[in-house]
Every structure is written in structure tokens, then in C-alpha cells.
matplotlib code that plots the C-alpha trace (Angstrom):
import matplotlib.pyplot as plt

x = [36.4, 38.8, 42.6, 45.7, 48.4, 50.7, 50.1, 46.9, 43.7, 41.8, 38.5, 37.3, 35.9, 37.8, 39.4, 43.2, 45.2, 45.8, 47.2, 49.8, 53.3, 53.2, 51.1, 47.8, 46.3, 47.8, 45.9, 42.5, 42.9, 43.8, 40.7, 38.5, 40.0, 39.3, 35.9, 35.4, 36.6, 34.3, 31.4, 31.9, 32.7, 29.6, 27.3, 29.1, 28.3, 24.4, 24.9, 26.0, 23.2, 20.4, 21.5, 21.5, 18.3, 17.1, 18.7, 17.1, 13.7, 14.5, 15.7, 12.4, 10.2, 11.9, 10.4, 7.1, 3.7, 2.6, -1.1, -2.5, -6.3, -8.6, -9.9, -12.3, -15.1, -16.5, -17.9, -17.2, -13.7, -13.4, -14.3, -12.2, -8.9, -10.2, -10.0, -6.7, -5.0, -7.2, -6.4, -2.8, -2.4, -4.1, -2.2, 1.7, 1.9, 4.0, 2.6, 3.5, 0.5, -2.9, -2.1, -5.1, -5.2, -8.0, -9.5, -6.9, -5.2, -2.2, -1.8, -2.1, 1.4, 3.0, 1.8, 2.9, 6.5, 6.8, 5.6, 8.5, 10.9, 10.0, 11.2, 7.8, 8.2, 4.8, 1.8, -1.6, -3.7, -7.6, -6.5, -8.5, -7.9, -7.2, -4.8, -3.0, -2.3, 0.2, 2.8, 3.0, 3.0, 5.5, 8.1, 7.1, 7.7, 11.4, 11.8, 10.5, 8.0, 4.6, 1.6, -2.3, -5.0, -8.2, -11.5, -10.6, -8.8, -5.9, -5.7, -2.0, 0.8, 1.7, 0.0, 0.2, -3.8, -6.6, -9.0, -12.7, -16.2, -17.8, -18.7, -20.5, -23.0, -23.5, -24.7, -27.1, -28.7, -29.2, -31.5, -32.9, -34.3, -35.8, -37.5, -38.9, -40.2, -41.0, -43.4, -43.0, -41.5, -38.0, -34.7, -31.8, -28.8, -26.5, -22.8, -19.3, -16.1, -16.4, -11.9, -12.5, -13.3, -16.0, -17.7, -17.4, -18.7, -21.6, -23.2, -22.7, -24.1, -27.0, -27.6, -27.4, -29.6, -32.4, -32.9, -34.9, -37.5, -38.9, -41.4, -38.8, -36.6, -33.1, -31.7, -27.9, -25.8, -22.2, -21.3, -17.9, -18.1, -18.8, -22.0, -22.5, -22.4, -25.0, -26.9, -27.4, -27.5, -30.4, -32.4, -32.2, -33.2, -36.1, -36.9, -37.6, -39.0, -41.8, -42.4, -39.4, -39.5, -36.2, -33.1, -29.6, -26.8, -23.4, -21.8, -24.3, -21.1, -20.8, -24.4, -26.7, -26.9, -26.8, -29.3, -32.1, -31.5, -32.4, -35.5, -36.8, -36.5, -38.4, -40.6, -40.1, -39.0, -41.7, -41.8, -42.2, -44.8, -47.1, -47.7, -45.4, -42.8, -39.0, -37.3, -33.9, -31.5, -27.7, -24.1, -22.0, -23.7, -22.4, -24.6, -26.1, -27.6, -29.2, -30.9, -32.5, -33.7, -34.9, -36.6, -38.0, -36.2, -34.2, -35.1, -31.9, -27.9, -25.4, -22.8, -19.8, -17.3, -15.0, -13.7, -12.8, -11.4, -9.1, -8.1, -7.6, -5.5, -3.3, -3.5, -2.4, 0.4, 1.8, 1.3, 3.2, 6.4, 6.2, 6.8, 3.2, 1.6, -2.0, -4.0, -7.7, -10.4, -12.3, -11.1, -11.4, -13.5, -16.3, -15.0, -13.4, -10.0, -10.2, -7.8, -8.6, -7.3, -4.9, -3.3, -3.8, -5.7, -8.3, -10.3, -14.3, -15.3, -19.3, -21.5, -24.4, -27.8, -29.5, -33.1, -35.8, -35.6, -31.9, -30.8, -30.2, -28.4, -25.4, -23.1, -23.0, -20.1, -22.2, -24.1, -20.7, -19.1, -20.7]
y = [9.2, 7.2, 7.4, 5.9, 4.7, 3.2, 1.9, -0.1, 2.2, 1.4, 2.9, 4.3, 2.2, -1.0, -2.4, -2.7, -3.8, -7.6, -8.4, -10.9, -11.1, -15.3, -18.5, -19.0, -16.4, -13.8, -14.8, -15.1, -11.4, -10.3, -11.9, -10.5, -6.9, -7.0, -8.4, -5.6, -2.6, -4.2, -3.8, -0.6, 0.2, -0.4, 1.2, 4.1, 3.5, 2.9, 5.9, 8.0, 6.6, 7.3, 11.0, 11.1, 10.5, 12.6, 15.4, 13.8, 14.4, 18.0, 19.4, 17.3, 18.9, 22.5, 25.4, 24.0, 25.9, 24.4, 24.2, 24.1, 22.7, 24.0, 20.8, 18.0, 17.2, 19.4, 18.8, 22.3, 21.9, 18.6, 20.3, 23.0, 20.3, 19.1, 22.3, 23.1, 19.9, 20.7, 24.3, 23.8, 21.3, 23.5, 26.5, 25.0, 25.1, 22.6, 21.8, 19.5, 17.4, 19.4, 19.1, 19.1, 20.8, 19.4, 22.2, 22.7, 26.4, 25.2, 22.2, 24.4, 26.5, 23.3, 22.5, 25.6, 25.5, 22.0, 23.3, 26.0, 23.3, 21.4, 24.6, 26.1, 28.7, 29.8, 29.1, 28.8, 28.6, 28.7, 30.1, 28.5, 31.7, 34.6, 35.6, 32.7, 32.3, 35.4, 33.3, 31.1, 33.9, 35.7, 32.6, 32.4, 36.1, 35.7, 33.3, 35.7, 33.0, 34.9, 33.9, 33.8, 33.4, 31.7, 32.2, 33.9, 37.8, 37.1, 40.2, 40.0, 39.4, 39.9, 38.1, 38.7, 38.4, 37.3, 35.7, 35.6, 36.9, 39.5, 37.9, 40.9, 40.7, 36.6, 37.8, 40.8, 38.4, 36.0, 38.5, 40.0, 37.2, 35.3, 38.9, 38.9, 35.3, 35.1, 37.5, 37.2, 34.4, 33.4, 32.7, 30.9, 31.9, 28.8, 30.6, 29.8, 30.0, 34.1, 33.5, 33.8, 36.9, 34.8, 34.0, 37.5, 39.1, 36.5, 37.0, 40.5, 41.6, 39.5, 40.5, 44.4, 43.4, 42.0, 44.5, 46.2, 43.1, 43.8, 41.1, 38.9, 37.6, 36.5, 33.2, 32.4, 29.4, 29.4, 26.2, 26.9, 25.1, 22.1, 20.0, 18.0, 21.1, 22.7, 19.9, 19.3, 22.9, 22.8, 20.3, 22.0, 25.4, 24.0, 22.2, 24.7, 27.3, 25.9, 29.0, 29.4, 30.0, 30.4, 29.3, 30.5, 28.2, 30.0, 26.8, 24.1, 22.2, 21.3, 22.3, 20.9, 17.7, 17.9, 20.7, 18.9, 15.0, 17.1, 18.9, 15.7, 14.0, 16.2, 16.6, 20.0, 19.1, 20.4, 21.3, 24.7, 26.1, 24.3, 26.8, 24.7, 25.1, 26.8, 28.9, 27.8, 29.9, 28.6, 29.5, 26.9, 26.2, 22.6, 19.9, 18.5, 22.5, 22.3, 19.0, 20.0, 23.2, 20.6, 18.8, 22.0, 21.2, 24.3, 27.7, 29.4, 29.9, 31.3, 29.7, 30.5, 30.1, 27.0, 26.9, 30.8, 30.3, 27.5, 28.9, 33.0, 31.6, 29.8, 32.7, 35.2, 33.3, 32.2, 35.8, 36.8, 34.9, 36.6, 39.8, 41.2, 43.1, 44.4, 47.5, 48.1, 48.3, 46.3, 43.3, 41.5, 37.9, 40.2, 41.2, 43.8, 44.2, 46.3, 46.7, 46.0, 47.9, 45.4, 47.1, 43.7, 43.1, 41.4, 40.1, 40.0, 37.4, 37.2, 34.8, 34.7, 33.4, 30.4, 29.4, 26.9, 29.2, 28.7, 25.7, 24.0, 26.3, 25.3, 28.4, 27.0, 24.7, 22.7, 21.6, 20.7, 18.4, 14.7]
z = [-14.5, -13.8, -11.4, -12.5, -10.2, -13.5, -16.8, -15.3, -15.1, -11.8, -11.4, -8.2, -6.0, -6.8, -3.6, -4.8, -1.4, -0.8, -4.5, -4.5, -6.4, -7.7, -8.2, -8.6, -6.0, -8.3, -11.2, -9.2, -7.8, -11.6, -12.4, -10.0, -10.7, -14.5, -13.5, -11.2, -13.7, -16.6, -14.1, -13.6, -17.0, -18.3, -15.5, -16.3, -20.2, -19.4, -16.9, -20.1, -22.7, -20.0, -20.1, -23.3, -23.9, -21.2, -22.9, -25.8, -25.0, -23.2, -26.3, -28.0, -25.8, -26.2, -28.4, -27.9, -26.8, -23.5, -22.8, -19.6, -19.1, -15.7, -15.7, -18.0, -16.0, -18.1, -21.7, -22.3, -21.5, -22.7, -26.1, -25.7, -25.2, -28.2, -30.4, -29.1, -30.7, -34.0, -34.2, -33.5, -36.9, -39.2, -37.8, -37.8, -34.1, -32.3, -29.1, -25.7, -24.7, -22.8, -18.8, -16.6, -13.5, -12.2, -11.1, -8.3, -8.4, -6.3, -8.8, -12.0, -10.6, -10.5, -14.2, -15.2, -13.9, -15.4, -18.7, -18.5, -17.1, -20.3, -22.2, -23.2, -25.6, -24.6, -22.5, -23.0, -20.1, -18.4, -15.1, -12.2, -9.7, -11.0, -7.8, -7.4, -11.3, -10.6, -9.1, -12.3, -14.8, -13.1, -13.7, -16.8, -17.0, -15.9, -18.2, -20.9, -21.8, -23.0, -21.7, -23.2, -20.7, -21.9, -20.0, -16.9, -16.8, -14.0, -11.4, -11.5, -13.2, -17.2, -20.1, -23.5, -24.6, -22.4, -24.7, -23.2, -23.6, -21.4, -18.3, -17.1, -20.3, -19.2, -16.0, -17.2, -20.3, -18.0, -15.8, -18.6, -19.9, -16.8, -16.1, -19.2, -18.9, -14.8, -13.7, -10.1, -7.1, -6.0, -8.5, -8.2, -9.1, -9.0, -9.0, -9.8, -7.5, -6.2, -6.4, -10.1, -11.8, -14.0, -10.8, -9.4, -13.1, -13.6, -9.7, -9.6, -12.7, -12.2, -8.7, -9.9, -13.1, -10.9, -9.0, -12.0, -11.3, -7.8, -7.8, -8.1, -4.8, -5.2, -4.0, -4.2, -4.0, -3.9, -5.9, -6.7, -10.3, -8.5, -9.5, -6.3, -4.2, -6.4, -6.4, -2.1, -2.0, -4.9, -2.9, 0.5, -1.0, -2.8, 0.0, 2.2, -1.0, -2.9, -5.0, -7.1, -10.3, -12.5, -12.0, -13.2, -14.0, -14.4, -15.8, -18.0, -18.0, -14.7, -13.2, -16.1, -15.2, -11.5, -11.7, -13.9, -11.5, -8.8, -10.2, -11.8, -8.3, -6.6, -9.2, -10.1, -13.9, -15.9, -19.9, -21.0, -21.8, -18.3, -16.4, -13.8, -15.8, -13.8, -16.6, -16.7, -18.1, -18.4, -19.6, -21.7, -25.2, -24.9, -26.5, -23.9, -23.2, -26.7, -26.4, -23.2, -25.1, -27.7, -24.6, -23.0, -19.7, -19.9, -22.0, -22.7, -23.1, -24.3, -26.4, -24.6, -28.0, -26.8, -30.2, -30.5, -27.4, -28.4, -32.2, -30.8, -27.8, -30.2, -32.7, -30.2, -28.3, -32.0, -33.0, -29.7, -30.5, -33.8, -32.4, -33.1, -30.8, -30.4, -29.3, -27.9, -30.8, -33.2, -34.8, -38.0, -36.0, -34.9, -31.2, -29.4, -27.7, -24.3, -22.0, -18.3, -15.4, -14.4, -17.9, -19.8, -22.9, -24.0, -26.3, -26.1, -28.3, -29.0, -27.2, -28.6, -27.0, -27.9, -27.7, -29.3, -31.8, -33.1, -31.1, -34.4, -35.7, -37.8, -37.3, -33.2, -32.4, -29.8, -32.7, -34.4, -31.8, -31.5]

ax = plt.figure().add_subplot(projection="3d")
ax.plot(x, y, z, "-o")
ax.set_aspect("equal")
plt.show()
């Protein structure tokens, strides 16, 4: 803006005083005002343009679905980000770039409220904690932005659809299949953060399961989806118990490889079918699960569906924005819609279990992705 004191605009800021009437001083101080105003002038100009782009890319950015990633140290994640940009093409969806939380709850609020403060239309998400997420959904919520959680049921706060398999069934297979396979001696169960409801569904239905094996003795470790921990913890407990014999990863993605370097160190890595051999049982259905079927390091998972996860979490926050709304029952992919006590809904989509007899099956995305 600019003040006028006559027919001469002076902009703010420009020292005026000390002008003289005649000669040559005159013309120097004219000089050094024009100079002076044409400085400013133009920093206001670049001053304008740089808004204007930033408004630019605001309103570039607005109307799109955010998508917020747990983290992608994982190949099961990292193939999940990679669905999400696929699905979104073929399905018309226009979408800001994946943000990673890095497995940080207090960092995946941030994401979230930068996502709306891009002007997020909607959210897709893989809550990290399914407390803490509240705080996030609830802006979104006041901001009448609909949410879609992927992977983990939040305990508070609104979403439109939680898209997920049944974590409780992960943790009874699991059981039922290492007490059909072990006969007797100790088993592992390798578990994932206990401040997610996956972690809490996986150990507590297996714990509960095992308890129709008797000859069997449980052994826990708290990992917290986090390969090194499971990996000193895998070494001490072996260490100090020579007779166990099956272990249960809750997460192939992050416990696979960890899991089988320490096993081979100590010497414990044995194929199936010796007599030596730990059953291993896992939870992922990534590719590197299947070739270590294919191997006979491990015996078993189950294909947790990152690509179901990735098209029905788009399908159901586009669907949202829509105005479509859903109700508990059957649906037409071959899952179920239930609501959980929290009031929310969601959708149980199959995971089914893979052994040496279908690892090669087709029909599984691990065998899709390279």
C-alpha cells in the first residue's frame, strides 16, 4: 500500500526529510528517492506473485484424497503404497502423494492435519495406535472430512469404513495349525505393538487358542513390529530354551528376515520335514513368505490382502464422498461387514492360508508383485 502526501506517491519506509529546493543536491536526492520507490516496488510485486502461487498450489492440492502410510520398512506395506497409486488410476480418484509416518503415532497426527491443511477431501489411513489416531480423526471430523482406516479398527473417534481382516481368526489359525503340526515343547509367539488392536487380537487369540494344546508351553515376546527387537529377544530366549519348537510371527514383514538370520546363526534353521525342523507359522503373505515356504524354512501364512486393502479403502472413501452409505452383512468381494462396539464398521476381508501346497498359486497377490 502505499501513502500520499501530494501528487508524488511515497511508499512507506522511504526516508523523505533532508530534500533540497535547488542545484545539483536536489537532483541527486530525486534520484535516490525514485531509486528507492522502484525497490520497493518490485519486492512488493515478487511479494504478490509468490502468493499467488502458493494459493496456486493450495487450490491444486484441494479436493484431493489424502493417504497416509504406517510406515515402508515393510514389503508388505511397501506393496500396499504401491496398490494405492494403481487402484486410484483405474478408479478416477485424484490423490496427493502417500505420506509415511514412519511408524511414529505422534508423527502420523501431524501427517494427518497437514493432509487436511492441504484440503483433503478425504483420508485414507493405516492407523499406527488405535488411541492416539482419535485426535486426528476427530479434526478431520470438524472439518467434515470422512475418514477410512486400513488395517487397524481405531477405539475412538468416527470413520467412515475400517477395511481389515479378522485379526482374531490370524491369531486362532496360527495356533491351530502349530498344534496340529508340534506335538509337544515350547512356542514362540513373536507379537506386535499390544497399543494396536492387531497386536492385542493376534496374542490374545493365540494365547486363548493354545491352551487347547497342553503339551505345549507358551513363550512371548513383545516386539512391537520391530525386527531388531524380535531378533535380540529371539536369541536370548533360545539361548536359554533349547527345546522349542514353533514359532509365531505376527508380522512376516518385518519379523521374517530377522527371525530366519537369527535361527540360521545359531543353527537352529532346519528344513521341514528333519525331525529338527521349528514350524514356523507367519502373517503377511509377502513374497519373500512364499519363497521361504518354497525353501521349507518357514511352513505357513496367511495372505493378509494388501491389495484388497488398498482397492476397498479407496472404494469406500470414494463411495463416502458419494453419499453412499453401508450396513452390516455380506458383500458382493466375498467378506463381511460387522460393526464393532466402538459403533464403526467394518469390513472382514478373507485371508486365506498359504502352504507348500498353494504357495504358487496365481489368485495370491504376493505371487503377483516382483
Amino acid at each position: 500500500m502505499m501513502s500520499r502526501t501530494g501528487p508524488l506517491a511515497v511508499p512507506r519506509g522511504v526516508r523523505t526529510s533532508g530534500f533540497r529546493t535547488s542545484g545539483s543536491g536536489r537532483r541527486r536526492n530525486l534520484r535516490s528517492f525514485i531509486r528507492a520507490a522502484c525497490s520497493v516496488g518490485v519486492l512488493i510485486a515478487v511479494g504478490a506473485v509468490a502468493g499467488g502461487f502458493s494459493t496456486a498450489a493450495n487450490a491444486a492440492d484441494a479436493g484431493k484424497v489424502g493417504l497416509d502410510l504406517p510406515l515402508l520398512t515393510s514389503p508388505f506395506w511397501q506393496a500396499y503404497n504401491n496398490y494405492l497409486t494403481q487402484y486410484a488410476k483405474t478408479m478416477d480418484i485424484s490423490i496427493l502423494a502417500p505420506v509415511n509416518s514412519n511408524n511414529d503415532p505422534v508423527q502420523q497426527i501431524t501427517d494427518m492435519n497437514n493432509l487436511l491443511n492441504l484440503g483433503a477431501k478425504g483420508i485414507v489411513v493405516g492407523p499406527l495406535d488405535s488411541a492416539a489416531i482419535s485426535r486426528a480423526l476427530d479434526a478431520a471430523a470438524a472439518k467434515n472430512v470422512p475418514v477410512v482406516a486400513i488395517d487397524v479398527a481405531p477405539t475412538q473417534g468416527k470413520v467412515a469404513m475400517v477395511v481389515r481382516a479378522d485379526n482374531r481368526a490370524y491369531g486362532t489359525k496360527a495356533c491351530e495349525y502349530i498344534g496340529a503340526h508340534v506335538k509337544s515343547g515350547k512356542v514362540v509367539q513373536i507379537m506386535g505393538d499390544l497399543a494396536s488392536v492387531n497386536g492385542r487380537d493376534r496374542s490374545e487369540a493365540f494365547r486363548a487358542c493354545l491352551k487347547q494344546f497342553p503339551a505345549l508351553t507358551l513363550l512371548e515376546i513383545p516386539a512391537g513390529w520391530k525386527g531388531d527387537v524380535a531378533a535380540a529377544s529371539l536369541d536370548s530366549l533360545l539361548t536359554a530354551n533349547a527345546d522349542v519348537t514353533a514359532i509365531y510371527m505376527q508380522a512376516g514383514g518385518v519379523y521374517l528376515a530377522p527371525t530366519l538370520q537369527t535361527l540360521r546363526r545359531k543353527q537352529l534353521l532346519v528344513k521341514a520335514g528333519d525331525p529338527k525342523h521349528i514350524v514356523i507359522f507367519s502373517n503377511d503373505g509377502i513374497p519373500q513368505e512364499f519363497d521361504a515356504i518354497r525353501r521349507g524354512d518357514i511352513d505357513a501364512t496367511l495372505s493378509q490382502p494388501a491389495d484388497l486393502y488398498a482397492k476397498y479403502g479407496l472404494y469406500y472413501i470414494k463411495a463416502t464422498l458419494a453419499g453412499k452409505t453401508f450396513s452390516p452383512g455380506p458383500t458382493d468381494h466375498n467378506s463381511e461387514i460387522i460393526k464393532l462396539p466402538t459403533g464403526a464398521l467394518e469390513d472382514q476381508l478373507p485371508a486365506p492360508l498359504v502352504t507348500k501346497a498353494n504357495v504358487d498359486d496365481k489368485s495370491l497377490w504376493g505371487n503377483t508383485v516382483k
